[in-house]
N, C-alpha and C positions, 0 to 999 in steps of 0.2 A: 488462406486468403486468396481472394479472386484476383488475375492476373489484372486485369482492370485497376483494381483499390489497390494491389503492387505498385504500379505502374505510377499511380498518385502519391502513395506513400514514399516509395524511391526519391518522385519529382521534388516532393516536399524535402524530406530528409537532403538532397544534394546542397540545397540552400543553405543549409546550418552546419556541415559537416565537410570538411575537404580536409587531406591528410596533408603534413608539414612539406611532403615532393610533390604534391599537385600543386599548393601556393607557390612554393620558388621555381618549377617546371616552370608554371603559366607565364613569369615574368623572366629567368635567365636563362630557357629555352626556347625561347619562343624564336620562332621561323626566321632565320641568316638567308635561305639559299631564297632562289627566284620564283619555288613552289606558293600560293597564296589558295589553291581551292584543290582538291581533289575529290575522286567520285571513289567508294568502294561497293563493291559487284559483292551481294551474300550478309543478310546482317543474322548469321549465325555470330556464337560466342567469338570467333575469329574476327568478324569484319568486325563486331560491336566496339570490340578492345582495341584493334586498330582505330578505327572512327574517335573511340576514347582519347587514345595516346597522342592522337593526329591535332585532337582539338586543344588539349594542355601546350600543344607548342605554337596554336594560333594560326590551325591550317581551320577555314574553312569547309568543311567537308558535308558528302550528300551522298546518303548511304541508299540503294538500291536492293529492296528485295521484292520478289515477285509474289510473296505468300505473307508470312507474317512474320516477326523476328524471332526465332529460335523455332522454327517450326519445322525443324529434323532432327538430327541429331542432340542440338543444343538445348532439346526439348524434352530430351528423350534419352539421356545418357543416365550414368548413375550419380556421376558428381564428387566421385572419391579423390582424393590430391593425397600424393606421395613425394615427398620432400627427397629421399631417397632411393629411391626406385628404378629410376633410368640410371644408362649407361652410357660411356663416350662423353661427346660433349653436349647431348642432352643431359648430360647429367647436372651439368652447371646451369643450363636455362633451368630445368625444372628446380633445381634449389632457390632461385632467383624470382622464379615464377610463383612459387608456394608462397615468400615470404609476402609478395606483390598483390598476391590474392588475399592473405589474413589482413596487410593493411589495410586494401581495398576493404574487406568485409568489415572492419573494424570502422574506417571512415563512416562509413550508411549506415550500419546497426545489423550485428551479425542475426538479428531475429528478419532482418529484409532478404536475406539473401540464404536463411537457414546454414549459417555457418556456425560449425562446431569441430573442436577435438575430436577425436575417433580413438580407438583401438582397432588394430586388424589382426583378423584373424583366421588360418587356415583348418579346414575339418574333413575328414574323410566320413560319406555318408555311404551307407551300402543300409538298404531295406532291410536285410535279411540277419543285419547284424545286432545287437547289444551293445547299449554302449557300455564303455573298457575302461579299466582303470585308471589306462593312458592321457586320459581328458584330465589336462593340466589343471592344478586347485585354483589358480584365477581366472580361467574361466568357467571351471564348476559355477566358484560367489561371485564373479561378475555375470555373465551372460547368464543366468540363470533358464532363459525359456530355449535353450538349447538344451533338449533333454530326452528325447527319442531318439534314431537311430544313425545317432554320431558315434564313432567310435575311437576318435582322437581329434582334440583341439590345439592347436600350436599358437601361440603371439608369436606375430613377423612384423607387427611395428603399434609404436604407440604414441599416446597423443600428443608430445613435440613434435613430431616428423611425418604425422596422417592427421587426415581431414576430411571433411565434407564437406558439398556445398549443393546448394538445389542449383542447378544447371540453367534451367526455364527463369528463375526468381535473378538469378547471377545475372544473366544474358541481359535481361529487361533493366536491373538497375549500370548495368555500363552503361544502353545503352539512352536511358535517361541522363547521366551524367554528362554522356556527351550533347546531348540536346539539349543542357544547361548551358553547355559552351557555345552554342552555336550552329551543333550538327544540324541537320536539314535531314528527312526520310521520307523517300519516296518511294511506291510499293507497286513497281511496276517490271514488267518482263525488262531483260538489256535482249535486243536482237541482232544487233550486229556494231561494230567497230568503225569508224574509220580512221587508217593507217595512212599517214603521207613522208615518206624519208625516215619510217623508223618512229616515225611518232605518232600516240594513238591523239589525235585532236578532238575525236567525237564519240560520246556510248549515245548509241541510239536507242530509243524503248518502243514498246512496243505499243503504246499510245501517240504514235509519231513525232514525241518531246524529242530533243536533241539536248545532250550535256556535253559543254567543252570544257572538260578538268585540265588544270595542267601534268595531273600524274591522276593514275587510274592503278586500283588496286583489286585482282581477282582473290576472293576469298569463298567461292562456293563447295567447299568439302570435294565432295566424292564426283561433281560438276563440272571441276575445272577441267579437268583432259577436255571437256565438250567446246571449251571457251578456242579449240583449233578450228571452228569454226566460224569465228571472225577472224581468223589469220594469225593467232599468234599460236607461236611455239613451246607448245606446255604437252605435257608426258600424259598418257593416261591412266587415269588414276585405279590402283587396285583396292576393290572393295568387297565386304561380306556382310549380310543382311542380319542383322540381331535382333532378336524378338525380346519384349520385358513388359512386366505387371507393374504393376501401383494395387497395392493391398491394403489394408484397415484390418490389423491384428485386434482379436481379444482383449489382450491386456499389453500394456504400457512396455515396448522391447528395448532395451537397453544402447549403446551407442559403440556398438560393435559393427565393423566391416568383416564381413563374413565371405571368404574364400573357400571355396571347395571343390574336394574331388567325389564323385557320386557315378556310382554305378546301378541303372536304372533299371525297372523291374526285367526289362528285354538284354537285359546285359550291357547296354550300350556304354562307352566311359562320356561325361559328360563334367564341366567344369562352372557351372552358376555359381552367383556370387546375390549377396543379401544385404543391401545399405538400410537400414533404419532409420528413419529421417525424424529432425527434431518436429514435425506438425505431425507424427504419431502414423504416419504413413509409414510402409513398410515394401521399397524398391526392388526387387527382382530380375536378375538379366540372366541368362543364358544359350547356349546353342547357337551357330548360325548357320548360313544357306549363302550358296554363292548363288547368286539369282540376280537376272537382267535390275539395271537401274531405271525407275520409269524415269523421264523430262521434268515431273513433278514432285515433290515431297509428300503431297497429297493422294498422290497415285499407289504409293506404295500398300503392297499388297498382305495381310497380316494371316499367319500362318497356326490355325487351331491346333495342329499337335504340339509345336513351339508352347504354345500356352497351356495345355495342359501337365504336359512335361513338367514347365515352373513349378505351378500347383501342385503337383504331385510330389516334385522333389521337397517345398516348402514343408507341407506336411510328415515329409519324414524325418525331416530337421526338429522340429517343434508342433509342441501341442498346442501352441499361441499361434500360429499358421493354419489351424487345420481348419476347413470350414468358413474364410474368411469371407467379406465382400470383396470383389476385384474391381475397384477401380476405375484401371486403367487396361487396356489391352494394348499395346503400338510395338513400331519397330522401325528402324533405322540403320540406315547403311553407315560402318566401320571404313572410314577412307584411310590409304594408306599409299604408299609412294611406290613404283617400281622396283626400288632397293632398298625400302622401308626405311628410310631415313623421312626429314622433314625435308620441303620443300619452301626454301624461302630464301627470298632476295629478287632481284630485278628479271622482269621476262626476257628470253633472249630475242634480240633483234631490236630490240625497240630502247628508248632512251627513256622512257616514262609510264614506263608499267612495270609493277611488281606485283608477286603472287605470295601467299602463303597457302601453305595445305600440307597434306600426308601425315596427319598427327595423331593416327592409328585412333587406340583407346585414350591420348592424352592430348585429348583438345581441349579437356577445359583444363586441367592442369597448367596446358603449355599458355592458356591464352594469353597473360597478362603481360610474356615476356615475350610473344608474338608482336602482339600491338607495340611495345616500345620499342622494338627493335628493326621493325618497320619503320614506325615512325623517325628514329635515329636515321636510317637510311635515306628516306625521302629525304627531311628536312638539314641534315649534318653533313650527309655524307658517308657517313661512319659510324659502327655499331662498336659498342663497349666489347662485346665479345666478337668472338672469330667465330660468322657463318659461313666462311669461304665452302666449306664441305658440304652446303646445304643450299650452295648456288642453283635454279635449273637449267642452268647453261648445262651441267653436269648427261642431261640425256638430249643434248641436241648438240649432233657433230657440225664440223667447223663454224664454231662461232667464236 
C-alpha cells in the first residue's frame, strides 16, 4: 500500500479504534505540571512516539522535521521486536515496550502497520557447503524455502516473545495518531536555539519562523551530538552505516526472522539477517561501514558491493531468493551512545529540554516506551521505571 493511502487509512482507522490506556491516559493523565505545548526536533519513530505519548496526556505538541517522517532509519530498519533480548535495565523497557507496540498494533489493525508473530531463527550459511543433517525438523516443515546452502538452523525465539513490524508503516500511523490529538508538523530545518538562564525559550527554522515551546525535545538519531551547536550539552553520537534491499521473492516465504552467520565467496565472516514481511516483500540487512554522516538523510551515499553482497548471500540461502526483483536499495546510519547505553532524560544545563537517542539496532523496539517515558517526565515529573543510568548528565562533567 502506498505511504500516501497509509497515511489516510491510519487517519481513518485512529477514529474508530483507541486502546483501553489511551482512553483513561487521555482523561487521568492528562497534564498537572505548567508544560501546555512543546516542540520535538526529528519525527523519526522516536520523536513520533514521543509526540504520540505527549499528546494522550494533553501536551500540545509540534513536531519538526526537515525531510519527511521516517526518512532514515525509521524507514529503513528491519522492524524485528524482541520481547527478550536486551539486558540490564533495557531489559524491562524492552519487555514493556513490545507489549506497548502489539497493543498499539492491535488498536489500528495489525494489517496498517504489518504486524505479526515471527519465529527467529539462527543459520550458518557457507556457499561451499551442503546442507547437514543438523537443520532442526521445524525448520526443515516450517521454513521450507531455506534449502541451499544452510547448514544448520537453530529457533532462538518464537512467536510469544518475537515480532514484526514494518518500521515506515508503524512510524506514519503514531504519527497519525498523534495529529488526531492535536499534533501540529512542521517540515522545516531547526538552525539554532535560543538559550536565556538555562532555558531553551526559542527553536528557530530555517524559514525564519520562531517556535517558543515550553519544553523542547531532541530526538534526531545519529544528529543529535550535532544539536552542540546551538549550545546544548549532548555527547556525540557513535554510528555505523548499514546497507539493506527490499526483494519480491518467487514464491510466498514463510514468517521466519532469519539470523545468520555466512562466510562469503572472498572468505569474509559476515552476519545478514532476512525479515519476510507480511506484503510478501522480503527485507535484507547486512554489513556496515563507519563512514562520515552527511547533514542530510537524503545525502547519504549507497554502497554497490554492500548490495551485491546481500544478493548474493540471499541466493545461497534459498532458491526462492535467487533471481529476484530488488526493490529497494538504501541504507541508514545505526546510532549508538558513547557507552552504548541509551541516552534519555533531561539535557544538562537547561531546565526544559530533554533528549532521547543511542538505541543502537532497537529503535523501534525501544520506541513505545521511549515516548511514554518521556512524556512521564515532561508532564509528572517521574517515570515508572528507574532511568537515573540513562541520564546525559552521565557524559558531561560538573553538572
Amino acid at each position: 500500500m502506498p505511504s500516501d493511502q497509509l497515511f489516510e487509512t491510519a487517519h481513518d482507522r485512529s477514529f474508530r479504534y483507541f486502546t483501553v490506556s489511551e482512553f483513561l491516559l487521555s482523561f487521568t493523565m492528562s497534564t498537572s505540571s505548567s508544560v501546555e505545548n512543546a516542540v520535538v526536533v526529528g519525527a523519526g519513530v522516536i520523536g513520533c512516539a514521543i509526540a504520540y505519548h505527549l499528546s494522550l496526556k494533553g501536551i500540545q505538541v509540534t513536531l519538526v522535521e526537515q525531510n519527511r517522517p521516517a526518512c532514515h532509519a525509521s524507514g529503513k530498519a528491519g522492524g524485528f521486536l524482541a520481547r527478550e533480548w536486551c539486558s540490564g535495565m533495557t531489559d524491562t523497557l524492552a519487555r514493556h515496550s513490545f507489549d506497548l507496540i502489539r497493543e498499539f498494533a492491535s488498536s489500528v489493525g495489525p494489517d496498517v502497520v504489518d504486524y505479526r508473530p515471527v519465529d527467529a531463527l539462527e543459520m550458518n550459511v557457507f556457499p561451499w557447503a551442503s546442507r547437514s543433517s543438523d537443520v532442526t525438523l521445524s525448520a526443515k516443515s516450517t521454513a521450507h524455502w531455506i534449502n541451499k546452502n544452510v547448514n544448520q538452523v537453530n529457533q532462538i525465539g518464537n512467536s510469544p516473545t518475537t515480532a514484526q513490524i514494518h518500521p515506515e508503516k508503524y512510524t506514519l500511523a503514531l504519527l497519525q495518531k498523534a495529529k488526531d490529538m492535536g499534533t501540529n508538523i512542521v517540515f522545516e530545518k531547526v538552525t539554532d536555539l535560543t538559550i536565556q538562564n538555562n532555558t531553551i525559550t526559542a527553536v528557530i527554522l530555517a524559514n525564519g519562523e520562531i517556535l517558543t515551546p515550553d519544553t523542547t525535545i531532541i530526538a534526531t538519531g545519529p544528529w543529535i551530538g550535532r544539536s552542540k551547536q546551538w549550545g546544548l550539552s549532548l555527547p556525540d553520537i557513535k554510528y555505523l552505516k548499514a546497507s539493506s534491499i527490499v526483494m519480491e521473492p518467487k514464491e510466498e516465504i514463510s514468517a521466519h526472522a532469519c539470523f545468520a552467520t555466512y562466510i562469503d565467496q572472498h572468505g569474509k565472516f559476515r552476519q545478514p539477517e532476512i525479515y519476510p514481511r507480511p506484503d510478501g516483500f522480503v527485507y535484507i540487512c547486512g554489513g556496515s561501514r563507519q563512514v562520515d554522516l552527511p547533514d542530510n538523510p537524503d545525502d547519504i551515499l549507497l554502497e554497490d558491493d554492500d548490495f551485491e553482497n546481500l544478493i548474493s548471500f540471499a541466493a545461497n540461502v534459498s532458491s526462492h531468493l535467487e533471481d529476484c526483483e530488488i526493490k529497494k536499495r538504501q541504507a541508514c546510519y545505526v546510532p549508538d551512545s558513547p557507552d552504548g547505553s541509551l541516552i534519555l532524560g533531561e539535557i544538562p544545563n537547561t531546565n526544559n529540554g530533554y533528549v532521547a537517542g543511542g538505541h543502537g539496532v532497537w529503535g523501534i523496539l525501544l520506541s513505545q516506551v521511549t515516548g511514554l517515558l518521556i512524556a512521564e517526565l515532561i508532564v509528572d515529573g517521574k517515570t515508572r521505571f528507574d532511568i537515573s543510568s540513562f541520564e546525559p548528565s552521565r557524559f558531561v562533567e560538573n553538572v
